[in-house]
N, CA, C and O atoms as a GROMACS GRO file, in nm:
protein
  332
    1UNK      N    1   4.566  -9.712   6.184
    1UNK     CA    2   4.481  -9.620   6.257
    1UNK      C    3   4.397  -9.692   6.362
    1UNK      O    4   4.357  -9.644   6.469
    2UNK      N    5   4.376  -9.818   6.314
    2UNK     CA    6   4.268  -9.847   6.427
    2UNK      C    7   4.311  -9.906   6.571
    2UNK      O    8   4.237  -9.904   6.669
    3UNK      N    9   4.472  -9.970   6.567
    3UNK     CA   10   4.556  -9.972   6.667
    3UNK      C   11   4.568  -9.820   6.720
    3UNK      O   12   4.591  -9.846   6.838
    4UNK      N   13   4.569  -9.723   6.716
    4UNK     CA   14   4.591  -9.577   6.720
    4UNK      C   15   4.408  -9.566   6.825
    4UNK      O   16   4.401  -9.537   6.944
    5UNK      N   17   4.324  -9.587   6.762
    5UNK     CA   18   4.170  -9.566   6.805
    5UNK      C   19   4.167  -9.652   6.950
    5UNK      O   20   4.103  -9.609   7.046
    6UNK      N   21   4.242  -9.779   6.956
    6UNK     CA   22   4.232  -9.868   7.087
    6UNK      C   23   4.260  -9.833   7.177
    6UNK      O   24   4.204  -9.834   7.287
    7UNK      N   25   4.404  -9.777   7.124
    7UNK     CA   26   4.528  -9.704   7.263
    7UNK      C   27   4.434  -9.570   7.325
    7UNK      O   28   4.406  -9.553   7.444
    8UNK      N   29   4.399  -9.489   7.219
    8UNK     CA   30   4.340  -9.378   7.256
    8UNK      C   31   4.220  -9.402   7.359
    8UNK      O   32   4.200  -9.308   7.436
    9UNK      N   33   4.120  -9.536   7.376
    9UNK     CA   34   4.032  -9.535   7.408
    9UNK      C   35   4.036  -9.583   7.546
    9UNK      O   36   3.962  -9.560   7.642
   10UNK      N   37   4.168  -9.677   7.530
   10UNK     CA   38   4.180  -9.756   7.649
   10UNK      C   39   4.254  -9.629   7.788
   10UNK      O   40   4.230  -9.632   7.909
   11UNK      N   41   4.354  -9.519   7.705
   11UNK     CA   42   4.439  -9.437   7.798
   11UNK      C   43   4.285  -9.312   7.813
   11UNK      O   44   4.320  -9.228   7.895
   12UNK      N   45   4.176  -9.287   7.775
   12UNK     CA   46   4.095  -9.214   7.819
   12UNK      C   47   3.955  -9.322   7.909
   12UNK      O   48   3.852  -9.265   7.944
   13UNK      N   49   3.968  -9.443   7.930
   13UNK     CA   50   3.893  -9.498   8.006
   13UNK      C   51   3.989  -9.530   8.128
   13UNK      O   52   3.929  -9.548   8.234
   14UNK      N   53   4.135  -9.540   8.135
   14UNK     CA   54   4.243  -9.519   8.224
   14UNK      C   55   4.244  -9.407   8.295
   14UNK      O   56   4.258  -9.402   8.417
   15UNK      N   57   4.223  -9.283   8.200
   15UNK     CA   58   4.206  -9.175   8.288
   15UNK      C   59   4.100  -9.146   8.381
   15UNK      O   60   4.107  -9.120   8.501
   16UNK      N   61   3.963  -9.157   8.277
   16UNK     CA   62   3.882  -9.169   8.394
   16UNK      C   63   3.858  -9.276   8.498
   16UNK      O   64   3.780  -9.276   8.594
   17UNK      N   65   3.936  -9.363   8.458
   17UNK     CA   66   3.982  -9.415   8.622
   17UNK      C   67   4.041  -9.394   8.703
   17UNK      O   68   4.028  -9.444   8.815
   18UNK      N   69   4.129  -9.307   8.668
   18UNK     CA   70   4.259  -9.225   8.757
   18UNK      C   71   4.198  -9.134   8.838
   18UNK      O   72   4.219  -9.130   8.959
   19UNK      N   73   4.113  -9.049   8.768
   19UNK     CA   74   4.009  -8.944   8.811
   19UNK      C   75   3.882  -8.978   8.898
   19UNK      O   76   3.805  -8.894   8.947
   20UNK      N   77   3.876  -9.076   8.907
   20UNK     CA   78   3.737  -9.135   9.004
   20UNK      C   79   3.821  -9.164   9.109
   20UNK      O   80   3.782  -9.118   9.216
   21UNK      N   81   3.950  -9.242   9.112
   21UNK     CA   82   4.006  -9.321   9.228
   21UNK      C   83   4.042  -9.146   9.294
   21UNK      O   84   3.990  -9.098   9.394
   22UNK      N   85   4.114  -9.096   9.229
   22UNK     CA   86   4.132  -8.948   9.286
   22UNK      C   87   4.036  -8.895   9.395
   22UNK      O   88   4.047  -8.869   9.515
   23UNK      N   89   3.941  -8.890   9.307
   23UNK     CA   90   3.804  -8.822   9.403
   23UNK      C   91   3.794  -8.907   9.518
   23UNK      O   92   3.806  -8.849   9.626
   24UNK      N   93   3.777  -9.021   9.522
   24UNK     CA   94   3.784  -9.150   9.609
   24UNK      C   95   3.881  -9.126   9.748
   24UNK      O   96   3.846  -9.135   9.866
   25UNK      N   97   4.020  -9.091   9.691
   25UNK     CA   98   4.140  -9.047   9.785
   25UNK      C   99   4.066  -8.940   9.876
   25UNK      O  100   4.027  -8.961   9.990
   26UNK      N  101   4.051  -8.767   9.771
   26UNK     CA  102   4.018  -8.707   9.821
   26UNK      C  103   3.917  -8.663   9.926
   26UNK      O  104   3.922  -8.554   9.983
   27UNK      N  105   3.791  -8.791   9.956
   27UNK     CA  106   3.711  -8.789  10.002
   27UNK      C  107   3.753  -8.881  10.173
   27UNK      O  108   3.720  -8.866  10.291
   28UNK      N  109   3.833  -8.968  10.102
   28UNK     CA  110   3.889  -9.058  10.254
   28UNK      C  111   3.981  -8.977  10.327
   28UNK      O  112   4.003  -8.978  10.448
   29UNK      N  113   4.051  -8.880  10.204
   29UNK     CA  114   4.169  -8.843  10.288
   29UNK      C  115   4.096  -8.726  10.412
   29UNK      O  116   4.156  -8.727  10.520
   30UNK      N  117   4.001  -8.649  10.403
   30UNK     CA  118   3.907  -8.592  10.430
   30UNK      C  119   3.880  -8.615  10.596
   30UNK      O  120   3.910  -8.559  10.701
   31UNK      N  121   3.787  -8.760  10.540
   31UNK     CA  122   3.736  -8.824  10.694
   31UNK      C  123   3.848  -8.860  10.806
   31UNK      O  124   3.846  -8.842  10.927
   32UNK      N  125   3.963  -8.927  10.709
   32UNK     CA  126   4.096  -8.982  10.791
   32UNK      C  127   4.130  -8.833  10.862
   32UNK      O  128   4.122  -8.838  10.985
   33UNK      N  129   4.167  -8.705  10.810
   33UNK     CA  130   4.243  -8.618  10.884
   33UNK      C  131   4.158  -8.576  10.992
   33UNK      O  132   4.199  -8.538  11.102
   34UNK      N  133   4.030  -8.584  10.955
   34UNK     CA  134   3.903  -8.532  11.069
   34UNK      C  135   3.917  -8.636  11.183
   34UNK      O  136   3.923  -8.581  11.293
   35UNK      N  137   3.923  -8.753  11.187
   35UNK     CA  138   3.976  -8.865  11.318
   35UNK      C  139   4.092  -8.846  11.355
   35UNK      O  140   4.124  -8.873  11.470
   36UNK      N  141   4.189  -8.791  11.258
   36UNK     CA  142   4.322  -8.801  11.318
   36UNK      C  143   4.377  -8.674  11.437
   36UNK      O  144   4.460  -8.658  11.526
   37UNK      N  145   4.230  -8.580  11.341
   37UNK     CA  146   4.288  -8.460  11.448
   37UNK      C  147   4.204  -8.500  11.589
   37UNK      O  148   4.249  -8.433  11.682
   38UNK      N  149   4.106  -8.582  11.628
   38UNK     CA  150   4.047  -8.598  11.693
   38UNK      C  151   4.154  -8.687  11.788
   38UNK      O  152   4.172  -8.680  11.909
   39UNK      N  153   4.201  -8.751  11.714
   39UNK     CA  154   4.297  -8.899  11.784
   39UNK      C  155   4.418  -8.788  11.816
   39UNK      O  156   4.435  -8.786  11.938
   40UNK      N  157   4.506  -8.695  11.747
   40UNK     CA  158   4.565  -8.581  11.796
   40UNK      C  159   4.559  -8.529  11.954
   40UNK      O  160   4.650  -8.532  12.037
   41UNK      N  161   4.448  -8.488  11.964
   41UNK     CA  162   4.364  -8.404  12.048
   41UNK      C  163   4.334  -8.471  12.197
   41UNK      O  164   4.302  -8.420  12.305
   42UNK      N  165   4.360  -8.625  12.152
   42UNK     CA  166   4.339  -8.733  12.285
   42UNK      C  167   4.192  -8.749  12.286
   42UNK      O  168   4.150  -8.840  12.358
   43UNK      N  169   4.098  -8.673  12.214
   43UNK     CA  170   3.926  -8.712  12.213
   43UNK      C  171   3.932  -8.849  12.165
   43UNK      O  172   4.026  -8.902  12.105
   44UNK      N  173   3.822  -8.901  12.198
   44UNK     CA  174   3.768  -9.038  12.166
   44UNK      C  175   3.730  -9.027  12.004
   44UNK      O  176   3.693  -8.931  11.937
   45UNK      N  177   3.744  -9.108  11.983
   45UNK     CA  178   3.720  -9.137  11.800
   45UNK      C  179   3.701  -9.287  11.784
   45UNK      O  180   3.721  -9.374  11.868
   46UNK      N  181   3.658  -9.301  11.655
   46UNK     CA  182   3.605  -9.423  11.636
   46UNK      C  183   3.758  -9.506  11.572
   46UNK      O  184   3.789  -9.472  11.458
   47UNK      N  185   3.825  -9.584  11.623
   47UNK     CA  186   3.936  -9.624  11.605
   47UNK      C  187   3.944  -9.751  11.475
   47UNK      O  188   4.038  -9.787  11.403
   48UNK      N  189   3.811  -9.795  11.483
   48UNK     CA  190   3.790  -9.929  11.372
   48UNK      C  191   3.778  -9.886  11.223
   48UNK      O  192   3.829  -9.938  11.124
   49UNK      N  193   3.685  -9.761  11.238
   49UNK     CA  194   3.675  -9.696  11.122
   49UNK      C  195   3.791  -9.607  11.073
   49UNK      O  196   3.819  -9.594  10.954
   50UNK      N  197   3.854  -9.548  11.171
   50UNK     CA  198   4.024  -9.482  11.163
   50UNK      C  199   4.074  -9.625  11.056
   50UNK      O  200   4.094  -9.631  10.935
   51UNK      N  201   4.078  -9.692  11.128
   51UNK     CA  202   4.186  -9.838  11.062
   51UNK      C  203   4.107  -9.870  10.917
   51UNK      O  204   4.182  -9.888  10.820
   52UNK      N  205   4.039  -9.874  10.906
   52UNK     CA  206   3.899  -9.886  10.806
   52UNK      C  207   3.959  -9.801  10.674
   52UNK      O  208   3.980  -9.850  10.563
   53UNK      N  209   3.977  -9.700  10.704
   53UNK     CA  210   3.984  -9.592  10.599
   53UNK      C  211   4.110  -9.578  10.574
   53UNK      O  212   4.139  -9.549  10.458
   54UNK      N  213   4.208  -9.592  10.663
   54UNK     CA  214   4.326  -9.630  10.625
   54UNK      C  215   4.378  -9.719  10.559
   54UNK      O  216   4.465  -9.679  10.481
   55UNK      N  217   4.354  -9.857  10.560
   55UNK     CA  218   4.344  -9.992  10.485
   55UNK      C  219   4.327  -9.910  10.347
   55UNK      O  220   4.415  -9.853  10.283
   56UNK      N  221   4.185  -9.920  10.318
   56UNK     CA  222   4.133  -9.876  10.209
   56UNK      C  223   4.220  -9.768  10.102
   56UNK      O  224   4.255  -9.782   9.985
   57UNK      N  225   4.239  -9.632  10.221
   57UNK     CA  226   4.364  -9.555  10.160
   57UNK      C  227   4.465  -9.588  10.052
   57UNK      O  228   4.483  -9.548   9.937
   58UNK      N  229   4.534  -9.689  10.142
   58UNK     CA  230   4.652  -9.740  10.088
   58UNK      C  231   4.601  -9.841   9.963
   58UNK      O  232   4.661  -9.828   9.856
   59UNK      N  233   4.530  -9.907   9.969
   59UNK     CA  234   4.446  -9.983   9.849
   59UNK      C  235   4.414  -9.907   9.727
   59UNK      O  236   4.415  -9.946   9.610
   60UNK      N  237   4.384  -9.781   9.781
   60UNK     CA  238   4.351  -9.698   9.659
   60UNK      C  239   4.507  -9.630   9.593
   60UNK      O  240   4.542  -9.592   9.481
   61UNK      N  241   4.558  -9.636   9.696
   61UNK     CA  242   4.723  -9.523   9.657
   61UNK      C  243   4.756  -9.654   9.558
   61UNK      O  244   4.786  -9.616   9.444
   62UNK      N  245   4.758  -9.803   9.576
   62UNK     CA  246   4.790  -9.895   9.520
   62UNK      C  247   4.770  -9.896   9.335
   62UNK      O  248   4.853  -9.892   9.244
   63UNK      N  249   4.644  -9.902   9.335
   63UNK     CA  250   4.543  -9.891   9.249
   63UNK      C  251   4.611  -9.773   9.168
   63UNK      O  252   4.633  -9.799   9.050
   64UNK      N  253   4.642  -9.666   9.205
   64UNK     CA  254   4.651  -9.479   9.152
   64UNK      C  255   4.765  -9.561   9.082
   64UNK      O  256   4.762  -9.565   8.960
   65UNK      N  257   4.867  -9.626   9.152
   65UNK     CA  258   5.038  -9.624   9.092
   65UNK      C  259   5.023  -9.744   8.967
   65UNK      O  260   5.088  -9.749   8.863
   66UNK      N  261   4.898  -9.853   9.021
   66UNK     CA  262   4.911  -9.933   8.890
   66UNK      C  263   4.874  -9.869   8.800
   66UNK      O  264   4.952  -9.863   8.705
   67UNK      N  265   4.734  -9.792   8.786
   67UNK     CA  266   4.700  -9.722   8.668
   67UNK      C  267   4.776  -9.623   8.626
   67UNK      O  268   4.740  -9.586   8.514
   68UNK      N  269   4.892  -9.550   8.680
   68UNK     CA  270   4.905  -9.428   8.632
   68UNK      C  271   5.049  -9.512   8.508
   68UNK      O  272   5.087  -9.493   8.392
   69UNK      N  273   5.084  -9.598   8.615
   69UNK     CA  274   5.220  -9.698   8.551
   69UNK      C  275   5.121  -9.785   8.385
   69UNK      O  276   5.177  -9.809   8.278
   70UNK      N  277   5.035  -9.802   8.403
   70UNK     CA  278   4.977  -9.892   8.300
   70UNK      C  279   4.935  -9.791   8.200
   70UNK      O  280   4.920  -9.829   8.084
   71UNK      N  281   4.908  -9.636   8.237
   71UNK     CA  282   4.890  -9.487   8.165
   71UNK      C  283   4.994  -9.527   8.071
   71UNK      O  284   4.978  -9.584   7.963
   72UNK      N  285   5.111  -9.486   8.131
   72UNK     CA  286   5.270  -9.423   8.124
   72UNK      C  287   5.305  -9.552   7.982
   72UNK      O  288   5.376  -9.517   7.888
   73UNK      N  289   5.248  -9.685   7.988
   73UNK     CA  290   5.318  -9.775   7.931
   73UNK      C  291   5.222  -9.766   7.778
   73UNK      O  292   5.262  -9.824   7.677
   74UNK      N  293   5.089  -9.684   7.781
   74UNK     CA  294   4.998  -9.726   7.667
   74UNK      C  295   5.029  -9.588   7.618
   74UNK      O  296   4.982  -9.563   7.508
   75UNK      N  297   5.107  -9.477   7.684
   75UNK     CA  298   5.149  -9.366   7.606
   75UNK      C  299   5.262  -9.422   7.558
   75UNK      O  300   5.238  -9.399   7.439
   76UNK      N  301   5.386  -9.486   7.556
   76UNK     CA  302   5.480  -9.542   7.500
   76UNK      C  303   5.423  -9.571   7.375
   76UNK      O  304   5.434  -9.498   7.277
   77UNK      N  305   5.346  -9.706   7.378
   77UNK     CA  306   5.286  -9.820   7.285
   77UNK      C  307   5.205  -9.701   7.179
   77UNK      O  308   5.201  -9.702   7.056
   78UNK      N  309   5.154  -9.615   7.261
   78UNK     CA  310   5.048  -9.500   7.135
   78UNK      C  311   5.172  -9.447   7.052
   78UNK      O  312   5.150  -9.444   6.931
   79UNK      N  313   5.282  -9.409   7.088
   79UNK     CA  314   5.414  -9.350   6.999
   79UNK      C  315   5.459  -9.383   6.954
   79UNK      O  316   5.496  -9.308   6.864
   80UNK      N  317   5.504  -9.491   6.950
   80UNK     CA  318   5.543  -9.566   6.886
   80UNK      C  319   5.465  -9.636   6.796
   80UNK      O  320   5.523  -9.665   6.691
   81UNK      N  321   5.369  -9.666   6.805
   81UNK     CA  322   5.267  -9.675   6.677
   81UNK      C  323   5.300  -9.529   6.581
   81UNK      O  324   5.334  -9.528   6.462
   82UNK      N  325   5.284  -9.446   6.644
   82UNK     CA  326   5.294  -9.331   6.542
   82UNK      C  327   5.415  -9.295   6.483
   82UNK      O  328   5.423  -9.198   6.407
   83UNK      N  329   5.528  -9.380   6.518
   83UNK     CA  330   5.639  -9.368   6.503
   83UNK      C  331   5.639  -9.458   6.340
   83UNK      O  332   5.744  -9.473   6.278
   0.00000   0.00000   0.00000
């Protein structure tokens, strides 16, 4: 059981990491489409911070696929315990 209590604790402190980086996305992805429609449009926009938030973006998309992959592998390991 107490291998059972670890997995459980570690895939719900995983999640709420999944769930913060989420919000994180959702908030860049936000500012990015608001410059992009600007950069669209041919208006002037702040181009450093465009690149800025993009970087970052992809850092976070990074981050989403390790955790969701490191999720996916401690739900295995939890079943197999119960197995």
């Amino acid at each position: 059981m107490r291998k059972i209590d670890e997995l459980t604790l570690e895939i719900n402190e995983a999640s709420v990491e999944l769930e913060n980086i989420k919000n994180q996305m959702s908030k860049q992805f936000k500012e990015i489409w608001k410059l992009q429609c600007r950069k669209d449009r041919g208006a002037d926009y702040d181009r450093v911070k465009y690149e800025d938030l993009m970087y970052n973006h992809k850092l976070l998309q990074m981050k989403r696929r390790q955790l969701i992959t490191h999720i996916n592998y401690l739900n295995k390991e939890f079943f197999e315990v119960l197995i």
